[in-house]
N, C-alpha and C positions, 0 to 999 in steps of 0.2 A: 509873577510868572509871565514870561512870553512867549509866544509858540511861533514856528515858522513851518507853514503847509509847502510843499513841492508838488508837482506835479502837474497835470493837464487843468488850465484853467480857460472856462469860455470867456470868448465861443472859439470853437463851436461845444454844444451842449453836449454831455454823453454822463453815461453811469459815474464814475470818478468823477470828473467836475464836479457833476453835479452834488458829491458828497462830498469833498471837499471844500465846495463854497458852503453848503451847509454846516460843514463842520464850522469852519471861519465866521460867521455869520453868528453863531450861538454862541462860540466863545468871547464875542465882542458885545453878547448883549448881556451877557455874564461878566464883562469888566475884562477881561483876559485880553490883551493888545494880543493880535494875530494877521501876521503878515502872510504874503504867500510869494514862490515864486513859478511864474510857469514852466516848462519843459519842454512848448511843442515848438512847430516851425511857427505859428500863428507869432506876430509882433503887434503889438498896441505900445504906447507912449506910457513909460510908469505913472503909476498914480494909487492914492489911497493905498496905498504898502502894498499894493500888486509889482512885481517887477520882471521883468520880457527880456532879460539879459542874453546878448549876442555870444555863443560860444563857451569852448569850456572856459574860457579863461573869465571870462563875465560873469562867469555861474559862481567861480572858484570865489571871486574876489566877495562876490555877496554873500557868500554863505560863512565867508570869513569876517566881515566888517559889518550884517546886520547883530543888532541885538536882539537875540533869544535864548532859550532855556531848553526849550524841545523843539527839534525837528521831526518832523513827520511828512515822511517820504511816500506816496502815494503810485504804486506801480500795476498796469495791469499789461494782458497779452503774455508774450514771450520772459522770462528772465535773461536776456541779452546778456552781449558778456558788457556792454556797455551799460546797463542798469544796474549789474551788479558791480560794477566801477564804481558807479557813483556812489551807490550803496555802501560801499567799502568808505568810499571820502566822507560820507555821513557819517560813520560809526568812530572815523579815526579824528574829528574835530575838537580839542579839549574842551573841556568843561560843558558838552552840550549831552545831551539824553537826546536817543536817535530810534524814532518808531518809524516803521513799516505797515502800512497795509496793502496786502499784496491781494487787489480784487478781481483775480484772473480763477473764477469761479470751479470750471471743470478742467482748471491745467492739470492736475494730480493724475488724472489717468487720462491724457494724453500723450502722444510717444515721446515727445517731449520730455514731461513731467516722470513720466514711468522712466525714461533713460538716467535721470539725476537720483543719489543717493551720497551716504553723510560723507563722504569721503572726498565728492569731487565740491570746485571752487565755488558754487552757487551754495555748497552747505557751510560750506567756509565763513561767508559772507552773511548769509542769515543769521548764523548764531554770535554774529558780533552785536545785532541788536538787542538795545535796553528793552524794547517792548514788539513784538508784531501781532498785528489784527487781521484775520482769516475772515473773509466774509462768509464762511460755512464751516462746518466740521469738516468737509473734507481736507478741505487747505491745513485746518489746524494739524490733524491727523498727519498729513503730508509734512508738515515741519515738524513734528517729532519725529518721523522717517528721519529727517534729514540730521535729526541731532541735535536739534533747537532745546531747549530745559521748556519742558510744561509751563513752568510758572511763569515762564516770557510771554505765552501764549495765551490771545483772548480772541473769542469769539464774537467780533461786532457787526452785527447786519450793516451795508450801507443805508444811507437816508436819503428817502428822496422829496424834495419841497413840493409840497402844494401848492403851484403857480396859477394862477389863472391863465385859460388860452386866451390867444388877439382874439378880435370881436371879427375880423377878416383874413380871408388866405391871402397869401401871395397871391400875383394875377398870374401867373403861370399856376401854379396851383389851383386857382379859384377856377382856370379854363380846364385841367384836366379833371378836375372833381363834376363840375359839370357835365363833360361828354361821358365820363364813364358810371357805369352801376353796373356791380358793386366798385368800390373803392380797395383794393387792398395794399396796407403801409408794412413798409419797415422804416427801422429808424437805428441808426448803429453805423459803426466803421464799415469804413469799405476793406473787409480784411479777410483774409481765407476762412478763419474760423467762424466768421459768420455764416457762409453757404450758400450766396447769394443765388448759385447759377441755381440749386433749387429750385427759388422763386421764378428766378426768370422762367426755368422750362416749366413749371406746372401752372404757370398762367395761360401758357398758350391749350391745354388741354384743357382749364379752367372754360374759356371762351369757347369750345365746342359746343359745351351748354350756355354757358349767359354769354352772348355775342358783344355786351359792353362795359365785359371788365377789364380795370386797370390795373397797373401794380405803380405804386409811388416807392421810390427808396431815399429816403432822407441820410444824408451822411458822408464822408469823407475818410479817405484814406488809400493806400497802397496800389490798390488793386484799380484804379478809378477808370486809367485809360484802357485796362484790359475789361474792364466791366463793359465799357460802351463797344466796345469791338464787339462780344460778345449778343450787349443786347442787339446793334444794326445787325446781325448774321441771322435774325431770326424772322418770319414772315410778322409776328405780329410787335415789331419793334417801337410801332405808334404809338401803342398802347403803353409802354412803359417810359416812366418819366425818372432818369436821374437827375434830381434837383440837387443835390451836392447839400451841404451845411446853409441851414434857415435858421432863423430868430427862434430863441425856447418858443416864447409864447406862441409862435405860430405853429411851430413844429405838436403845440401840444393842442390849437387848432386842428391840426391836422387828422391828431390823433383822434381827436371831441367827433370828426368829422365822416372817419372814414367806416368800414364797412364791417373789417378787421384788421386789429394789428397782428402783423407775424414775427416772429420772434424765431426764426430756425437757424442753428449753431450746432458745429461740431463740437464745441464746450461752449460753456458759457457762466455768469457768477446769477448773482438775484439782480436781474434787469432793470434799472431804471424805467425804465419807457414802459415795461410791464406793468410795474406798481402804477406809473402815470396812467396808462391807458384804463386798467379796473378803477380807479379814481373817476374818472369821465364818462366811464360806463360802457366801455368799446369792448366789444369780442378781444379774447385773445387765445391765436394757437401758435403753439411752442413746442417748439421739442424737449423732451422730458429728460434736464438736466439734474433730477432729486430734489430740486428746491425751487419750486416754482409755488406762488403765490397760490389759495386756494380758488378756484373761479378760472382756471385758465387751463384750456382744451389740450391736453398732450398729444405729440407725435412720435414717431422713431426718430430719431437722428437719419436726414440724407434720405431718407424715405419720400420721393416723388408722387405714387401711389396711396401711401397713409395724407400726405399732404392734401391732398387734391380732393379725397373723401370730405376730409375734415371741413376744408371751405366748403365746400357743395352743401355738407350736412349743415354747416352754420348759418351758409344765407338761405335755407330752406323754411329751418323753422322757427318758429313764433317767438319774438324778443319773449328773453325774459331778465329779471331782474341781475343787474350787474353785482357781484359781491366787493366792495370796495373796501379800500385799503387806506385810512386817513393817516398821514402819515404822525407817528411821534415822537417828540425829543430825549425819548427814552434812550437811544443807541448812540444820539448826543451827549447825553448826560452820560452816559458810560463810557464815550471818551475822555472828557474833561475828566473824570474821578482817575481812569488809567495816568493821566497826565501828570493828575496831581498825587498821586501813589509815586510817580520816581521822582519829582520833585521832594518829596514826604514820603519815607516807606514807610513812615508809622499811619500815612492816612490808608484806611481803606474803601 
């Protein structure tokens, strides 16, 4: 058997990658050749069966002239009509078996997600897959909405590696970690659904009481040069730092380092960077998307007010013990065996 991964590979690091290499990674230590190809704009030079192909037309020819057995298509955010394109060219490749994990956590009840049902082209396209992986029940739940068969459907948390962080920050980093106390991180796209401008405004009310806090936002994406407009329009704009996409391991310095990690989304799936942060031992407040790790301080959704308690109540009192989340190749292992069930529908 050989498998071929799609999707967002680092860097820069985020939730997806980061399960996807994991994925890749286990099935090679398992004997299972596994290639991958990327998707983003990011280019590097192919190598070790990763390949960075320019355009559709580059995508077309690899996904037609590599050798494998299973594709597995890794999609998160929006279902575009362009995702579901490809998606369709996944399903329609002879002789391949074509899985989905679709790790866009709380799309199901976003307006988005509540405007699609089984009728229109995104339901179309789901249920041409041999297998799809929901990174929560609700997803799953939502693909049977849409008309998907049960038995397509598996519930597989993503996985996130246990990396060690760098031994040092960035120097721009290492300089605003320095002036500011407390430290507050994000780490994620620069995308609407994350909610950044939250952060930004309840920092500055943050700094009424602790006069030298900061906010770091690690990440990349859409919204980048509206984000920095944004942050200069505000008095205390010094104090936030877009550092844009850093090294894993720094990034997970970062997190070893800072004061708390935030985590606030209008949706969102099971956060990488969350499970990394209670691994290292960092605060974490988040808005409470139904599946959030146990150890990690909830908010409202967009709630400025709930926010801004929550920090204040967290740098107040007395550390106490982090509830950590080591991660296991349990969710691994129930890929490879999904794999190997359409390879084999007698294995189970």
């Amino acid at each position: 058997m050989r498998v071929l991964q799609l999707g967002p590979y680092p860097p820069p690091h985020g939730g997806i990658q980061t399960n996807l290499v994991a994925i890749r990674e286990y099935l090679r230590s398992q004997g299972v050749p596994c290639a991958a190809i990327n998707l983003t704009r990011h280019r590097r030079p192919d190598a070790d069966e990763v390949y960075y192909p320019a355009g559709i037309v580059g995508l077309l020819r690899r996904l037609l002239t590599l050798p494998y057995d299973i594709l597995h298509l890794h999609i998160g955010g929006n279902l575009t009509t362009r995702l579901l394109g490809l998606g369709l060219v996944c399903c329609l490749i002879p002789g391949k078996k074509a899985v989905l994990t679709f790790h866009s956590g709380g799309f199901p009840s976003s307006p988005e997600g509540q405007a699609l049902h089984s009728k229109t082209f995104a339901a179309f396209v789901l249920r041409r897959f041999d297998a799809i992986i929901g990174v929560n029940p609700e997803i799953v739940g939502w693909m049977q909405r849409m008309g998907v068969d049960p038995a397509r459907l598996h519930h597989i948390p993503p996985h996130g590696n246990a990396v060690l962080p760098a031994e040092h920050l960035s120097p721009r980093l290492e300089v605003f970690y320095r002036d500011h106390d407390p430290v507050l991180l994000t780490v994620g796209l620069l995308e609407p659904e994350y909610d950044l401008g939250t952060q930004i405004d309840v920092l500055g009310n943050i700094r009424r009481q602790l006069p030298r806090a900061g906010l770091v936002i690690i990440g990349s994406g859409s919204l980048e040069q509206e984000l920095r407009h944004r942050i200069a329009a505000v008095p205390w704009s010094a104090h936030i730092l877009l550092e844009g996409d850093v090294p894993h391991a720094i990034t997970l310095k970062a997190i070893s380092d800072a004061s708390i990690l935030l985590r606030t989304t209008l949706y969102d799936g099971d956060a990488v960077s969350v499970r990394e942060a209670l691994q290292l031992g960092t605060p974490v407040i988040a808005t409470d998307n139904g599946m959030r790790p146990e150890g990690v301080r909830l908010v409202p959704v967009n709630d400025v007010a709930n926010l801004e308690g929550a920090i204040l109540e967290q740098i107040a009192s007395a550390p106490t013990p982090t509830i950590k989340c080591t991660p296991s190749p349990e969710n691994l292992d129930s890929v490879l065996r999904l794999y190997k069930s359409l390879r084999n529908p007698l294995v189970s």
